[in-house]
N, C-alpha and C positions, 0 to 999 in steps of 0.2 A: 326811210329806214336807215340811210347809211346817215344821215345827220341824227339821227335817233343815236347810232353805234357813237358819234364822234360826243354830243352830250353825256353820255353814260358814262365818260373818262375822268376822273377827278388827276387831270395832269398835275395838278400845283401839291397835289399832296405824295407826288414822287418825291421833290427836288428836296433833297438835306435828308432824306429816308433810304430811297432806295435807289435813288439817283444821286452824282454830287451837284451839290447844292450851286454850282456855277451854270450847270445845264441852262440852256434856252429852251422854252418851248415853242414847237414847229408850226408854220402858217404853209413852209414852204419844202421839197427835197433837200433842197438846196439853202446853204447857211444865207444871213444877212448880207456878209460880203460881196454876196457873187453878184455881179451885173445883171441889171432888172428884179433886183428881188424888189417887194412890193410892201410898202413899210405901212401901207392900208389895208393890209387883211390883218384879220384880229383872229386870234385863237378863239376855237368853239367855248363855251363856257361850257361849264360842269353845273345840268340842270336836270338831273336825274327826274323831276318830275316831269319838266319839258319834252323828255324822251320819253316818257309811257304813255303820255298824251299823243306825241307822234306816231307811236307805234300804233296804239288802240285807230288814228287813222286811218292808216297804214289797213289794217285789220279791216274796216269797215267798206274799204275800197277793193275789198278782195284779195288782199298780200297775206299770204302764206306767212305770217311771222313768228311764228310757232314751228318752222322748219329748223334743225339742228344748224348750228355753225360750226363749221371746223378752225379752231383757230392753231395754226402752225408756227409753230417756232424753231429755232436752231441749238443744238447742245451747244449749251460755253459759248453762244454768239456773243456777246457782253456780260459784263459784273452785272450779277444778281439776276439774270435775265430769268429763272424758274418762278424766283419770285415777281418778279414785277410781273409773268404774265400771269400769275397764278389769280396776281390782283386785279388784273383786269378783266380775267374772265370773271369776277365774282361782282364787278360792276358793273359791267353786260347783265349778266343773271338777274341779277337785283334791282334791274328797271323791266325785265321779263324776256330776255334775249336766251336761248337753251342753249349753251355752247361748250364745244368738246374742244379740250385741249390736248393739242400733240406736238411733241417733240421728235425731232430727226436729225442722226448724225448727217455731214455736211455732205454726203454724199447723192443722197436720197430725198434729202434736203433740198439740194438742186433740181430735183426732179417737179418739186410742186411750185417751184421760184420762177421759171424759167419754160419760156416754150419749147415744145407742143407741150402741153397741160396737162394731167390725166386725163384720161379721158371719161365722163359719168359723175365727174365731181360734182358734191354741191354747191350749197354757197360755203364761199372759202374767204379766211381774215389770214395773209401769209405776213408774219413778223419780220422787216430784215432791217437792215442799216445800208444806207448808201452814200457814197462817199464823193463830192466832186470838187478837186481842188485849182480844177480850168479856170475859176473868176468866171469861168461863162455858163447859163444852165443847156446851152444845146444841148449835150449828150446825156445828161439828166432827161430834157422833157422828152425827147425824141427814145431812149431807151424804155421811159417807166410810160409813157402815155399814148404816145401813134398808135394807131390803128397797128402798125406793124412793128411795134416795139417788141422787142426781146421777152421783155419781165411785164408787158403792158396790161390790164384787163380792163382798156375800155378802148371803146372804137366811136370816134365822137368826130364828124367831119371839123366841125368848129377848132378843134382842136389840132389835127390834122394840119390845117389852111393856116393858124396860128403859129404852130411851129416851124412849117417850111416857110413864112414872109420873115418870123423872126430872125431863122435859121440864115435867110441871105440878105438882112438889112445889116446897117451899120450907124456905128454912134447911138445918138436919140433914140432912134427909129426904132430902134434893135432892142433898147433897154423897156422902151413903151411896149412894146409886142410884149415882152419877157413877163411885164406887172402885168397885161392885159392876159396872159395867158395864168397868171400866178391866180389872179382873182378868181375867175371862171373855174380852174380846179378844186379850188378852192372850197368858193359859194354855192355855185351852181353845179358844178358834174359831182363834188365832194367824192372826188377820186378815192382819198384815202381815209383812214385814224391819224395823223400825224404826231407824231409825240412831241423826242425831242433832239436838240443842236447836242449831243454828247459833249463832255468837257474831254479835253485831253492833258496829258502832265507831260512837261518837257524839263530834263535838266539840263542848265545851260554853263560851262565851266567858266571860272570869272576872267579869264583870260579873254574869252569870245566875245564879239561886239556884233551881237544879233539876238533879235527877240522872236521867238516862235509865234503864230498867226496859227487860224484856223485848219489852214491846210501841210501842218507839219505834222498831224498823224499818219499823212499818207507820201509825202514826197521832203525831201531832206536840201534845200535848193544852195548847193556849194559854194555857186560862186557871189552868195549873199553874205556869205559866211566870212568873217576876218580877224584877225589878232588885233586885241588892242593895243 
């Protein structure tokens, strides 16, 4: 099912639409940059029929796939963000997925992002953006995926054991855990929907002798900063 949701996405016909056209599409949390990303996982393709065939699976093996989705979003999370999810719930729909779309101010917002969960939920798609501009994905994997993460919904030992060797290795070692763990979320637990790398816009004064990177939507690093 959840590779069912991940095929039903026609990503590529966001970027220049409703996305800017610089966007990256996601394999991983975490952008290309950051240490251990894994330049071997390949974005799902957009195989709308692959995914009814899955599903009709899915079905025959006794899964409820005719139960409702809630898919949650955030007001004013991102430009266009009504419409992009409007679009994606109509491409779930349209491979045979029944899903209800809702929006919450940020306050209450928090409520469905973050634990404790409600409690009697169904199955639930929650929409957000995350941000990490450490170079390193520990506090990415360890917040969205441990057993005891914060924002996590899944409890996977493998995963677990993954991030705490990652978490205390160095160099090599540490980058290899990172792709080994990139993969398996990936492929096999298919954690998430992943979209996309947002573009960000910086203006830079001609005086300044510094070029903005991926992690200048979130941190502003001074003393990189110089007069020409």
């Amino acid at each position: 099912v959840r590779k069912a949701l991940n095929m039903a996405v026609d990503r590529e016909a966001f970027l220049g639409t409703l996305v800017p056209e610089g966007a990256l599409l996601a394999t991983a949390v975490y952008p290309p940059p950051t240490l251990g990303w894994n330049p071997d996982v390949k974005v799902w393709p957009f195989d709308p029929e692959g995914a009814k065939k899955l599903l009709e699976e899915a079905k025959a093996d006794g899964v409820a796939v005719d139960t409702p989705i809630t898919l949650i979003a955030r007001t004013d999370n991102f430009p266009n963000v009504t419409e992009i999810m409007e679009a994606i719930q109509q491409q779930l729909q349209d491979v045979g997925f029944k899903v209800e779309l809702k929006f919450f101010e940020v306050a209450e917002f928090e409520k469905q992002y973050s634990k404790p969960y409600p409690e009697g939920r169904g199955p639930t798609l929650v929409t957000a953006m995350h941000d990490n501009s450490k170079g390193d994905p520990s506090f990415s994997m360890f917040f969205k995926y441990a057993s005891e993460g914060r924002q996590s919904a899944i409890s996977d030992p493998k995963v677990d054991d993954l991030i705490a060797r990652a978490s205390a290795a160095t160099g090599d070692e540490r980058a290899n855990l990172w792709k080994e763990l990139q993969a398996y979320l990936h492929d096999d637990v298919v954690a998430d929907v992943l979209l996309f790398h947002m573009v960000g816009f910086s203006r830079v004064a001609e005086r300044l002798d510094w070029k903005p990177t991926m992690a200048t939507n979130s941190m502003l690093p001074l003393s990189d900063i110089a007069f020409k």
